[in-house]
PDB file of the backbone (N, CA, C, O) and the ligand in Angstrom, with CONECT records:
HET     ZN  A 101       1
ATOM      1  N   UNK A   1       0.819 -24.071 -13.831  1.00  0.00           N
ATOM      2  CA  UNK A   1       2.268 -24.002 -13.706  1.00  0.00           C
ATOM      3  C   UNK A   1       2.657 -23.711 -12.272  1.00  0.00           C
ATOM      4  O   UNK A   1       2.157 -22.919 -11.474  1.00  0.00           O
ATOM      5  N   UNK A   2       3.603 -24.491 -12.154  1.00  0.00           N
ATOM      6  CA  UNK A   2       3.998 -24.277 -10.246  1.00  0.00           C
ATOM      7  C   UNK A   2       5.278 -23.949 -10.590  1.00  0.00           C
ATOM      8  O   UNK A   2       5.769 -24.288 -11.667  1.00  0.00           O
ATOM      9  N   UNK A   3       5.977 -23.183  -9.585  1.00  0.00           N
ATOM     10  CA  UNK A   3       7.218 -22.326  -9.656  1.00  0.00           C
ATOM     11  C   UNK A   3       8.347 -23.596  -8.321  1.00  0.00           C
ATOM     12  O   UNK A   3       8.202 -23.889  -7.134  1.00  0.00           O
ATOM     13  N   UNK A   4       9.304 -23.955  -9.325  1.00  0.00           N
ATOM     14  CA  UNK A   4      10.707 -24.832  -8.284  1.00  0.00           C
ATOM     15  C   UNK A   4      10.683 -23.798  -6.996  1.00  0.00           C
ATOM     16  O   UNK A   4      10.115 -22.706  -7.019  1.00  0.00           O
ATOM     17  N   UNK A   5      11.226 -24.208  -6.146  1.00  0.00           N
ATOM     18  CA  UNK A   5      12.522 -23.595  -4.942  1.00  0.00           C
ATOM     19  C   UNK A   5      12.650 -22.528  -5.569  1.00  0.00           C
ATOM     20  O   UNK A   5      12.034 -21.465  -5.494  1.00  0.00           O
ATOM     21  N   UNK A   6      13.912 -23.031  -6.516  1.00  0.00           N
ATOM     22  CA  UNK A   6      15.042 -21.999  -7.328  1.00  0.00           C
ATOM     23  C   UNK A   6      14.504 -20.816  -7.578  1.00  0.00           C
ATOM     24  O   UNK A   6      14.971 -19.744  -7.194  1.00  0.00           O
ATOM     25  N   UNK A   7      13.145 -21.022  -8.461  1.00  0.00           N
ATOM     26  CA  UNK A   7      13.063 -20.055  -9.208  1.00  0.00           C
ATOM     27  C   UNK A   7      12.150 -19.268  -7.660  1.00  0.00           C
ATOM     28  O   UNK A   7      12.611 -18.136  -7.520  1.00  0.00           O
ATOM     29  N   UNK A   8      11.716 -19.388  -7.222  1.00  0.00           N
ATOM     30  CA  UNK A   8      11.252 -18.810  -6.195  1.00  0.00           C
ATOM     31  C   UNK A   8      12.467 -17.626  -5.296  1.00  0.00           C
ATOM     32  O   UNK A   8      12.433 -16.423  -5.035  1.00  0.00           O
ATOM     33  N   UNK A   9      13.296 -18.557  -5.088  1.00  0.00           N
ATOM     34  CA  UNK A   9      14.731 -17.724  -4.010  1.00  0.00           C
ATOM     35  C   UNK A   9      15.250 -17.058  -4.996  1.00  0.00           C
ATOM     36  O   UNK A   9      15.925 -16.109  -4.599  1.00  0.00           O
ATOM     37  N   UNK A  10      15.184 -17.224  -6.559  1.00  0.00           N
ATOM     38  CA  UNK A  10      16.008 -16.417  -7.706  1.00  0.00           C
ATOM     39  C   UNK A  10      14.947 -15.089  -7.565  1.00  0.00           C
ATOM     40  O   UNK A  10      15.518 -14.002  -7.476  1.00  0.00           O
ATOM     41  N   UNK A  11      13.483 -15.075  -7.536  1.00  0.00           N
ATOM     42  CA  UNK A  11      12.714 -14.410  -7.486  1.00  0.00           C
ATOM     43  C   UNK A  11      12.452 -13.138  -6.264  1.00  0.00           C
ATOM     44  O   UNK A  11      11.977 -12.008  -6.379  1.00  0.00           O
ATOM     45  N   UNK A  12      12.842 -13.681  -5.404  1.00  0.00           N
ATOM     46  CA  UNK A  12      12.769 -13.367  -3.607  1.00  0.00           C
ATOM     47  C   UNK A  12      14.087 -12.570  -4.222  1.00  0.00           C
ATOM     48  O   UNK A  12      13.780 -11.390  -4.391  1.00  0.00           O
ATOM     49  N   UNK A  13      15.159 -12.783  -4.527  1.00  0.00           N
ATOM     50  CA  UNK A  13      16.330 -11.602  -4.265  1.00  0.00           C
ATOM     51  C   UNK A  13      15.893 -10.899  -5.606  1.00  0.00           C
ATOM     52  O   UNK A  13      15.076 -10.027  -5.310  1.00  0.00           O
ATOM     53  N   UNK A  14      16.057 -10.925  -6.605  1.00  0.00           N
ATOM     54  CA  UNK A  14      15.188  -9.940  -7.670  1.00  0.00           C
ATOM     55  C   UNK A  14      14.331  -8.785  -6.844  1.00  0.00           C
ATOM     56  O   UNK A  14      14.760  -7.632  -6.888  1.00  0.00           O
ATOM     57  N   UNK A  15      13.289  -9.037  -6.195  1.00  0.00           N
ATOM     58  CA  UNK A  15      12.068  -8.433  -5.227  1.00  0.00           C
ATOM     59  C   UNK A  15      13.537  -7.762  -4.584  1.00  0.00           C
ATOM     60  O   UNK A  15      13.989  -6.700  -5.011  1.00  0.00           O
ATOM     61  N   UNK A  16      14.029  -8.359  -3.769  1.00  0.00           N
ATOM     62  CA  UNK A  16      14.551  -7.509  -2.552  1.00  0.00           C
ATOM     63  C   UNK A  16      16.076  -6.677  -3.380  1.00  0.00           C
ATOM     64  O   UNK A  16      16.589  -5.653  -2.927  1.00  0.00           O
ATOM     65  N   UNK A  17      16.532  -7.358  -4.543  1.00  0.00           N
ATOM     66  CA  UNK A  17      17.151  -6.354  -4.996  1.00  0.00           C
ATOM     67  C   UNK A  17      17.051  -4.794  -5.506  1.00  0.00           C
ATOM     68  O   UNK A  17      17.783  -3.807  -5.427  1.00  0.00           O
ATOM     69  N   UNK A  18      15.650  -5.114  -6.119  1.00  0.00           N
ATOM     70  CA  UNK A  18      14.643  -3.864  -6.853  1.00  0.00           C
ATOM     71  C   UNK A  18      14.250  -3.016  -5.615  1.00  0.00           C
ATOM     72  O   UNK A  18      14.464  -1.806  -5.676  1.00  0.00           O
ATOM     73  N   UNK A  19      13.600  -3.631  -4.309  1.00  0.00           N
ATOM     74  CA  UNK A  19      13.213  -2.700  -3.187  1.00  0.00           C
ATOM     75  C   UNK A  19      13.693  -2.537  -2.144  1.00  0.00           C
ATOM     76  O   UNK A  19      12.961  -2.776  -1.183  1.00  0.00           O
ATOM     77  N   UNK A  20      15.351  -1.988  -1.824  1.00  0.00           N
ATOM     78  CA  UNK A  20      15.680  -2.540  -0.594  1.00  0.00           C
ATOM     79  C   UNK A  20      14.773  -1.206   0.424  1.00  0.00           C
ATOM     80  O   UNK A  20      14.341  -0.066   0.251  1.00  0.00           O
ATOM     81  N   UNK A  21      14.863  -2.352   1.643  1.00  0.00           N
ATOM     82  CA  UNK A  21      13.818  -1.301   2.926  1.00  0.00           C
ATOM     83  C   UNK A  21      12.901  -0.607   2.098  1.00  0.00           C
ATOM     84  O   UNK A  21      12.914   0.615   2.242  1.00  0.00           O
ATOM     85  N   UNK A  22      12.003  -1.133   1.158  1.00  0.00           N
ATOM     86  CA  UNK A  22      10.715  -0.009   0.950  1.00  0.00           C
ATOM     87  C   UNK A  22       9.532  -1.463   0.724  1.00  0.00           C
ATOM     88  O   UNK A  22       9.622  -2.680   0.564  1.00  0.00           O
ATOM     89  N   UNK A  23       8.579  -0.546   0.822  1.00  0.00           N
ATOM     90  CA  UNK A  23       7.171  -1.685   0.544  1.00  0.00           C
ATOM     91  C   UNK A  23       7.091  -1.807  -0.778  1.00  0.00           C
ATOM     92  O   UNK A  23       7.408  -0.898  -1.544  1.00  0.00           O
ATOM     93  N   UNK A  24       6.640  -2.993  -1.163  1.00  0.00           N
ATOM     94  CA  UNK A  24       6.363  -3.575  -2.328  1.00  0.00           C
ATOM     95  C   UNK A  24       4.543  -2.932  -2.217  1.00  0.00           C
ATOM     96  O   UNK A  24       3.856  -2.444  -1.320  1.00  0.00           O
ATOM     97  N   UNK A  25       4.322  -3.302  -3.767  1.00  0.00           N
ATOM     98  CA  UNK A  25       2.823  -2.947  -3.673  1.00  0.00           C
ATOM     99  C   UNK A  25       2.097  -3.678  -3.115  1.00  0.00           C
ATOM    100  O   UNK A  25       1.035  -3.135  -2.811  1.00  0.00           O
ATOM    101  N   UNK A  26       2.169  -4.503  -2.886  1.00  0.00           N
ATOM    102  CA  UNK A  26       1.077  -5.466  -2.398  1.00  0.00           C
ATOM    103  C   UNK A  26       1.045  -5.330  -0.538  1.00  0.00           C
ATOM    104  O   UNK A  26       0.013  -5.427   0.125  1.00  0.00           O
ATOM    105  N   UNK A  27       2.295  -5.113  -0.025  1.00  0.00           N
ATOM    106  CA  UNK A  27       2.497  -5.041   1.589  1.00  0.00           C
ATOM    107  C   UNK A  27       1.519  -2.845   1.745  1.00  0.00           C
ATOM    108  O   UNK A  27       1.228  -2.234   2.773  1.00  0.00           O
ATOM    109  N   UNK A  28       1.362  -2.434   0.376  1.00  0.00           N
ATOM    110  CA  UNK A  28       1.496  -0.984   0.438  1.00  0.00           C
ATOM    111  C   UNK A  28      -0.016  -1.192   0.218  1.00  0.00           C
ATOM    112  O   UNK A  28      -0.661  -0.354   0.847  1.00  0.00           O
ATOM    113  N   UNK A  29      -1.003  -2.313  -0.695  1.00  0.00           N
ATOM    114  CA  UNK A  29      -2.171  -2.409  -0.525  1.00  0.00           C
ATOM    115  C   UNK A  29      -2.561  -2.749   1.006  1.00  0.00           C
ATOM    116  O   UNK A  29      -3.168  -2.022   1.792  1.00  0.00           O
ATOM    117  N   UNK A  30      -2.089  -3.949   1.203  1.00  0.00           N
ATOM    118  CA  UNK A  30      -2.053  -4.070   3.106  1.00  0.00           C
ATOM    119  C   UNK A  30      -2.758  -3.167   3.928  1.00  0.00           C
ATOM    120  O   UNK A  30      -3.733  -3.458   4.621  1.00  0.00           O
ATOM    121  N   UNK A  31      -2.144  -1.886   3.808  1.00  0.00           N
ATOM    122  CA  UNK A  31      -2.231  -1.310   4.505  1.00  0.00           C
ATOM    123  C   UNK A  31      -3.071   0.174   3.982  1.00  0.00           C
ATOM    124  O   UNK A  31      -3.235   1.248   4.560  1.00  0.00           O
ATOM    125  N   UNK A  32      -3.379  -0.180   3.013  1.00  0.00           N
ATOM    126  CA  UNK A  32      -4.485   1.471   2.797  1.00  0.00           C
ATOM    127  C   UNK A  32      -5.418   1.279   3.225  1.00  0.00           C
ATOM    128  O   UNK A  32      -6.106   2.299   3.252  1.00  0.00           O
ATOM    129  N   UNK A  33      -6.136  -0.022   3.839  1.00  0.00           N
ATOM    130  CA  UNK A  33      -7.450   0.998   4.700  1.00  0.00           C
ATOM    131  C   UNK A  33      -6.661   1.550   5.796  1.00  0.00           C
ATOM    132  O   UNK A  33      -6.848   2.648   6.322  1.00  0.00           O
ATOM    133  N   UNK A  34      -6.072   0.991   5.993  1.00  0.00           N
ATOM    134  CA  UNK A  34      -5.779   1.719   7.523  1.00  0.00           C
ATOM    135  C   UNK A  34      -4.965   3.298   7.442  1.00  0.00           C
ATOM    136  O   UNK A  34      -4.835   4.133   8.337  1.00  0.00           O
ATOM    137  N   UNK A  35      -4.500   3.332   6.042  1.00  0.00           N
ATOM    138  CA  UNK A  35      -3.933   4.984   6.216  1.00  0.00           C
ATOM    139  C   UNK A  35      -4.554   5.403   5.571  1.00  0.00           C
ATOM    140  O   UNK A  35      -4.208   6.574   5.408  1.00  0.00           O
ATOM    141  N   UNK A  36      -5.993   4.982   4.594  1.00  0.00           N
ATOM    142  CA  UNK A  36      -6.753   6.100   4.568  1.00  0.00           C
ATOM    143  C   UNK A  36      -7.398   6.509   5.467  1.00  0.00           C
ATOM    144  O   UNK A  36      -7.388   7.734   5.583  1.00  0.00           O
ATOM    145  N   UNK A  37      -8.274   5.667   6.540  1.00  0.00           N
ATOM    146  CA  UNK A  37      -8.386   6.268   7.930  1.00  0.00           C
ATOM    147  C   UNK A  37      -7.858   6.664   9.076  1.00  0.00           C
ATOM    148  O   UNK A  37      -8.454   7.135  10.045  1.00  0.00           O
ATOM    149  N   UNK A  38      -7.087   6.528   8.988  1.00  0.00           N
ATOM    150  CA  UNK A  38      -5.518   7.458   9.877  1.00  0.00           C
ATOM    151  C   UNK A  38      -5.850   8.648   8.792  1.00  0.00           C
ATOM    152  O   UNK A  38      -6.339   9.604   9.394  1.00  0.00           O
ATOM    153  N   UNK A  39      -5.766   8.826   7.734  1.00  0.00           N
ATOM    154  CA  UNK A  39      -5.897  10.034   7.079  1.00  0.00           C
ATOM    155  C   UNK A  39      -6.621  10.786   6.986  1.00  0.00           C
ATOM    156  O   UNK A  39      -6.378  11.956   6.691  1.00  0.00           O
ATOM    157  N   UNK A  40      -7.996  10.186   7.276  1.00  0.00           N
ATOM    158  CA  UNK A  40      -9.298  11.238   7.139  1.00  0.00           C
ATOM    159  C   UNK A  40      -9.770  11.510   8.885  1.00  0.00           C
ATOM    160  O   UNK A  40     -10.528  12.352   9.365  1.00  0.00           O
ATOM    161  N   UNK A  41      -9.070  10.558   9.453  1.00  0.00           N
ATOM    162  CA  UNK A  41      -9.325  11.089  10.469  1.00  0.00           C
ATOM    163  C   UNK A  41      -8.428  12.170  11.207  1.00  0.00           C
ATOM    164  O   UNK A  41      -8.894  12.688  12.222  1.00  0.00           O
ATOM    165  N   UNK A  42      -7.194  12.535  10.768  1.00  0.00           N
ATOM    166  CA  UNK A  42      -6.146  13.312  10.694  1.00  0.00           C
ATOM    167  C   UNK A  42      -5.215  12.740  12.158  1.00  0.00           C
ATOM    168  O   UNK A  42      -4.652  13.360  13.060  1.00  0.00           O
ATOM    169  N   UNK A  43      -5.341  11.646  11.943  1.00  0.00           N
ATOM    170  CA  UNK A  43      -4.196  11.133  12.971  1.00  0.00           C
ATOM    171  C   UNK A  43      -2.874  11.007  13.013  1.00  0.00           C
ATOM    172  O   UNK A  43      -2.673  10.155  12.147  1.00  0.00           O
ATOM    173  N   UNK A  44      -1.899  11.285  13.434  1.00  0.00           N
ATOM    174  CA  UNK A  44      -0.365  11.156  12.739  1.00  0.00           C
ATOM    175  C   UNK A  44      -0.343   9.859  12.279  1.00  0.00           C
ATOM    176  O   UNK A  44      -1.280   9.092  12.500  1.00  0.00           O
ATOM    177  N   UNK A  45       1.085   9.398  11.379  1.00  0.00           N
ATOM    178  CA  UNK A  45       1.204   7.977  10.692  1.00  0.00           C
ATOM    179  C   UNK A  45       2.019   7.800  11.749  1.00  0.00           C
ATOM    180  O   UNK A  45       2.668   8.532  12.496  1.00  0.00           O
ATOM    181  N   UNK A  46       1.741   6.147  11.573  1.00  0.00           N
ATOM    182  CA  UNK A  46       3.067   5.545  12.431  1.00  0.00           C
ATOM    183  C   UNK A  46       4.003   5.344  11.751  1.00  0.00           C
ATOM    184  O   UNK A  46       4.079   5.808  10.613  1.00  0.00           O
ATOM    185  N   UNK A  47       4.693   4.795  12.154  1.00  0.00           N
ATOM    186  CA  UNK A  47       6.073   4.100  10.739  1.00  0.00           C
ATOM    187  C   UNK A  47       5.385   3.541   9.690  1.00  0.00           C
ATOM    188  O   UNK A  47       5.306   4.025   8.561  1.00  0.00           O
ATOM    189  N   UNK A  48       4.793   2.318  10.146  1.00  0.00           N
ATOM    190  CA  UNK A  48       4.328   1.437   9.024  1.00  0.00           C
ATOM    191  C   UNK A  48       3.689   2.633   7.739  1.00  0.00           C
ATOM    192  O   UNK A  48       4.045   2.798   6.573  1.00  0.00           O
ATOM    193  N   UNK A  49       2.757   3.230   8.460  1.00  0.00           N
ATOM    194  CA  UNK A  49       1.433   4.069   7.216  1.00  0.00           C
ATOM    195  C   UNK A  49       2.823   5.236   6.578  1.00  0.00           C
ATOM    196  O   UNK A  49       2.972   5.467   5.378  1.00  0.00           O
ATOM    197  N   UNK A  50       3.449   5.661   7.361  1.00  0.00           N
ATOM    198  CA  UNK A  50       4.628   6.958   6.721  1.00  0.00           C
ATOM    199  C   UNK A  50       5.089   6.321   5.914  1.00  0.00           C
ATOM    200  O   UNK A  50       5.155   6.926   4.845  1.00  0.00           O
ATOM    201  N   UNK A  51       5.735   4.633   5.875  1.00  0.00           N
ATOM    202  CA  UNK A  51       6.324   4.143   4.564  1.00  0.00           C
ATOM    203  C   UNK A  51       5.309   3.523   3.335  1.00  0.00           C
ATOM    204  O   UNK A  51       5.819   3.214   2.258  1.00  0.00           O
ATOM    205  N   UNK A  52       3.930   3.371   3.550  1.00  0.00           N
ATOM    206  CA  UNK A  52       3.051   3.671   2.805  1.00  0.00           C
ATOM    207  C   UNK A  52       2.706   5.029   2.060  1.00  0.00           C
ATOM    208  O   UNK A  52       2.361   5.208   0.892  1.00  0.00           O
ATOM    209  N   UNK A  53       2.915   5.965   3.136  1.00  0.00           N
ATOM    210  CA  UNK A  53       2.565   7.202   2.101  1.00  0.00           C
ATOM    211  C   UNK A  53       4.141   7.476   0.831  1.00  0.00           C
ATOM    212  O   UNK A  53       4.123   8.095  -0.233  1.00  0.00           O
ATOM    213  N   UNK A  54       5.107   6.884   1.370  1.00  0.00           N
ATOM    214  CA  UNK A  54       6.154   7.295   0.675  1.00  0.00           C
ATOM    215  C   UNK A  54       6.346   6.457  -0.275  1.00  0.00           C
ATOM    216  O   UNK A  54       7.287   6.663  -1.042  1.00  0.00           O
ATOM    217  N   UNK A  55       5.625   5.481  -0.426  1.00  0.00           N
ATOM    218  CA  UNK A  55       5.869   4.344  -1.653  1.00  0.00           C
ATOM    219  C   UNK A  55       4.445   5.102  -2.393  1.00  0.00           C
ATOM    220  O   UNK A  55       4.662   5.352  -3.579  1.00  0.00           O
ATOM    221  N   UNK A  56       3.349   5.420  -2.021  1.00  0.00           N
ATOM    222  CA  UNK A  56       2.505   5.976  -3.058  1.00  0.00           C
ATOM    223  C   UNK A  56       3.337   7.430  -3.535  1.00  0.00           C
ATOM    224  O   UNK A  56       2.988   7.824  -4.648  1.00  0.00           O
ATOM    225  N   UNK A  57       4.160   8.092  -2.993  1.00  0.00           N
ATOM    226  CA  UNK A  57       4.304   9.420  -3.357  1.00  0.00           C
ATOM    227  C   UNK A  57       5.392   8.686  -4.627  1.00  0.00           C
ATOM    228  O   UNK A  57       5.911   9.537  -5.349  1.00  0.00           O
ATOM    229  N   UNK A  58       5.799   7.082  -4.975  1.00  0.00           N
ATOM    230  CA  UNK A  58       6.801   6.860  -5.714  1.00  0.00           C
ATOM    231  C   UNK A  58       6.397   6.251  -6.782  1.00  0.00           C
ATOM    232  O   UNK A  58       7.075   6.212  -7.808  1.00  0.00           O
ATOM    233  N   UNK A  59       4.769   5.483  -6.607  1.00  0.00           N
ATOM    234  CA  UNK A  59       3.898   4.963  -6.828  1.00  0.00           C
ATOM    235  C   UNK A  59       2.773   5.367  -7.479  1.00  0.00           C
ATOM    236  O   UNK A  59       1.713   5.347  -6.853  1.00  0.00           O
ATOM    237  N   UNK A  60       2.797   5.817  -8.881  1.00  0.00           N
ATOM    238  CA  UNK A  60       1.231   6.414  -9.348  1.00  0.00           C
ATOM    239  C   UNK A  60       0.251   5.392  -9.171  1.00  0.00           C
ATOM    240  O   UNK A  60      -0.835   5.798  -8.755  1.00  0.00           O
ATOM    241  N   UNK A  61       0.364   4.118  -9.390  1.00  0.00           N
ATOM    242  CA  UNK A  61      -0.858   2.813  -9.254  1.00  0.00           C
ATOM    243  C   UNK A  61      -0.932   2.995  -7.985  1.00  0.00           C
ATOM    244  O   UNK A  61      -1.931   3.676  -7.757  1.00  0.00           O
ATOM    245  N   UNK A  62      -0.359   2.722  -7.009  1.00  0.00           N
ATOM    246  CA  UNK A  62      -0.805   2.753  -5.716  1.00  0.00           C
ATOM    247  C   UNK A  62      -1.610   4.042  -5.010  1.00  0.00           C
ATOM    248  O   UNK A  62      -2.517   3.948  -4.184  1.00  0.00           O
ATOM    249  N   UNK A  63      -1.148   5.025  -5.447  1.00  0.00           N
ATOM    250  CA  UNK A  63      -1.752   6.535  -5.075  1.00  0.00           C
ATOM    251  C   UNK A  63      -3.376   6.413  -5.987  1.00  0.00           C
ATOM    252  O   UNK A  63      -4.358   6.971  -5.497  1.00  0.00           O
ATOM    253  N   UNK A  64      -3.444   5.968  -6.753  1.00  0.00           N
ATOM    254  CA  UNK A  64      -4.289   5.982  -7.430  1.00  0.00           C
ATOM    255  C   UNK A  64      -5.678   4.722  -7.271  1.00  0.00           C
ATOM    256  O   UNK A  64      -6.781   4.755  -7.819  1.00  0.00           O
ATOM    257  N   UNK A  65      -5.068   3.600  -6.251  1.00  0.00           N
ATOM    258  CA  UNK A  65      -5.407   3.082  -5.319  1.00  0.00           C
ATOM    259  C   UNK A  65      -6.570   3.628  -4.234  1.00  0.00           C
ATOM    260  O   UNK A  65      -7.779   3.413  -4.144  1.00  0.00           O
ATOM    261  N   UNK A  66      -5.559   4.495  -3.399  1.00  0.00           N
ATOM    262  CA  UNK A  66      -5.532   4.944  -2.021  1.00  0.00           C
ATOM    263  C   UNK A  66      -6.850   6.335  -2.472  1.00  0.00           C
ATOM    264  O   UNK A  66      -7.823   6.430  -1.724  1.00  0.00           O
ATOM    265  N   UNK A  67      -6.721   7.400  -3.822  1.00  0.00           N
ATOM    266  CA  UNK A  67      -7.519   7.992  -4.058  1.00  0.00           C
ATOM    267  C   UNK A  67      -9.430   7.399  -4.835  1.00  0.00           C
ATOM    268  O   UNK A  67     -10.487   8.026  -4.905  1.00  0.00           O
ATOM    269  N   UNK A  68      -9.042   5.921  -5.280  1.00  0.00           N
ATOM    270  CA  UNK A  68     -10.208   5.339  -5.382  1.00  0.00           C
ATOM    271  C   UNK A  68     -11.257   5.268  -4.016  1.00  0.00           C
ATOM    272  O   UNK A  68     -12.402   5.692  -3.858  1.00  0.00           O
ATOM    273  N   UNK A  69     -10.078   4.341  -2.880  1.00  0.00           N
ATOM    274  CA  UNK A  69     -10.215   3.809  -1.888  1.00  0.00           C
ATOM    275  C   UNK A  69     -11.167   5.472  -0.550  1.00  0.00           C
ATOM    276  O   UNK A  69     -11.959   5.515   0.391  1.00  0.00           O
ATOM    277  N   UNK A  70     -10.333   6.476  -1.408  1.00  0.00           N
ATOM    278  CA  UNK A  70     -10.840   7.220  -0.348  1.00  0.00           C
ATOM    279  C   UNK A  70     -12.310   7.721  -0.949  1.00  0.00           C
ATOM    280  O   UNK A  70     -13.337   7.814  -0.277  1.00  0.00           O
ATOM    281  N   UNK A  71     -12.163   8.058  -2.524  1.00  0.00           N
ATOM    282  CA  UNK A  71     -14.011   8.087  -2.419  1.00  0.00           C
ATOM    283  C   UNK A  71     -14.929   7.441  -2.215  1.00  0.00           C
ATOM    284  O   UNK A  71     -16.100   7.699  -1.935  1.00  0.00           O
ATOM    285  N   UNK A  72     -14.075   6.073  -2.441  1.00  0.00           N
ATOM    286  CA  UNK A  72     -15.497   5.143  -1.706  1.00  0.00           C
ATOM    287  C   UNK A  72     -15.870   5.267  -0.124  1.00  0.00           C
ATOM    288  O   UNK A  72     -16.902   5.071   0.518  1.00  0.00           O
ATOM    289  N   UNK A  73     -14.642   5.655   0.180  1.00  0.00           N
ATOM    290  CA  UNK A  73     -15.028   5.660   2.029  1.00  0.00           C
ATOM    291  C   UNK A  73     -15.681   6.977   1.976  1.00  0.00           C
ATOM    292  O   UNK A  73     -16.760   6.876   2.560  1.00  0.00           O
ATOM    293  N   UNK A  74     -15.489   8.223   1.510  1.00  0.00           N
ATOM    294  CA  UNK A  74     -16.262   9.288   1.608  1.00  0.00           C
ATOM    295  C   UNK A  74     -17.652   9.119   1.205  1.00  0.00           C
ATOM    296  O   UNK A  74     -18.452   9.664   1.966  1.00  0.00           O
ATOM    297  N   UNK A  75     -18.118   8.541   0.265  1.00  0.00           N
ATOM    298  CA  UNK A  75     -19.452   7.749  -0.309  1.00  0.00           C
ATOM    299  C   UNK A  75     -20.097   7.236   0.643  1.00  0.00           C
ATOM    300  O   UNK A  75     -21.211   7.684   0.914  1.00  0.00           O
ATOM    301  N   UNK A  76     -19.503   6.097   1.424  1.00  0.00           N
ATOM    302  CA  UNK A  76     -20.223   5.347   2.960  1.00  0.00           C
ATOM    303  C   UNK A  76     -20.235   6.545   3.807  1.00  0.00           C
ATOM    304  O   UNK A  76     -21.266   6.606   4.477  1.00  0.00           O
ATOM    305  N   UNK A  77     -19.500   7.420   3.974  1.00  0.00           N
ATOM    306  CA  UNK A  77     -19.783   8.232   5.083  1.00  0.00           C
ATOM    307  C   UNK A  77     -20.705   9.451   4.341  1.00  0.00           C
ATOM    308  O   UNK A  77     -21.346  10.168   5.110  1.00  0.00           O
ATOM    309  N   UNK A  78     -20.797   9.702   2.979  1.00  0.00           N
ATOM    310  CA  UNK A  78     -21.924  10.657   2.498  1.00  0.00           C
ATOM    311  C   UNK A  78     -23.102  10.128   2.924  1.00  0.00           C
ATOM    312  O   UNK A  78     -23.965  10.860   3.408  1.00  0.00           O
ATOM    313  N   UNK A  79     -23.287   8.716   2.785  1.00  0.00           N
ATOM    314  CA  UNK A  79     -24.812   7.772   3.134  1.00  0.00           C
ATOM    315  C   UNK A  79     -24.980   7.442   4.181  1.00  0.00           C
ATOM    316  O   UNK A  79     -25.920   6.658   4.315  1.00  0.00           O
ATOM    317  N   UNK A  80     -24.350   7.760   5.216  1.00  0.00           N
ATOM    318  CA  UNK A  80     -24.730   7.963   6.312  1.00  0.00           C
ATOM    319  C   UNK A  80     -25.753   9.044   6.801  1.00  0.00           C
ATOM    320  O   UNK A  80     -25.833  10.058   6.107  1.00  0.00           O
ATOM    321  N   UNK A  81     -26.434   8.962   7.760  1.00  0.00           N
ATOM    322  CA  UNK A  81     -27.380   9.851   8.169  1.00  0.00           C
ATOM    323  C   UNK A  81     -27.070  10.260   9.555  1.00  0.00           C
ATOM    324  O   UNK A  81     -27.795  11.066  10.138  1.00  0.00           O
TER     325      UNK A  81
HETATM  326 ZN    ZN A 101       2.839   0.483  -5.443  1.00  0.00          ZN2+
END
């Protein structure tokens, strides 16, 4: 099944009606490696990662994401020597 124009631009304002100025999940996956390591390395966020942390704080799937994402990175860095 392929999606018209229509239903696409009907779709696109739906999206931007539901989220205005916030990340969708998928722009909020984007970006968790990079704020879980901004995070473990205790670096401040920039904009981008601060509106990541604030869509997981709105976000149980995504937080729940970002807490998978970080034991696996703690795991590679446990097996390290
Ligand atoms: Zn999300």
């Amino acid at each position: 099944m392929s999606l018209t124009r229509k239903q696409i631009s009907i779709l696109m304002q739906l999206v931007a009606e539901t989220s205005p100025d916030k990340l969708d999940c998928t722009d909020c996956l984007d970006h968790l490696a990079e704020f879980a390591e901004t995070h473990l390395a205790g670096r401040p966020l920039c904009d981008a990662l601060s509106e990541v942390q604030t869509h997981m704080q709105n976000c149980p799937c995504c937080e729940h994401e970002f807490q998978s994402f970080l034991e696996a990175l703690k795991g590679i860095a446990d097996d390290t020597p």
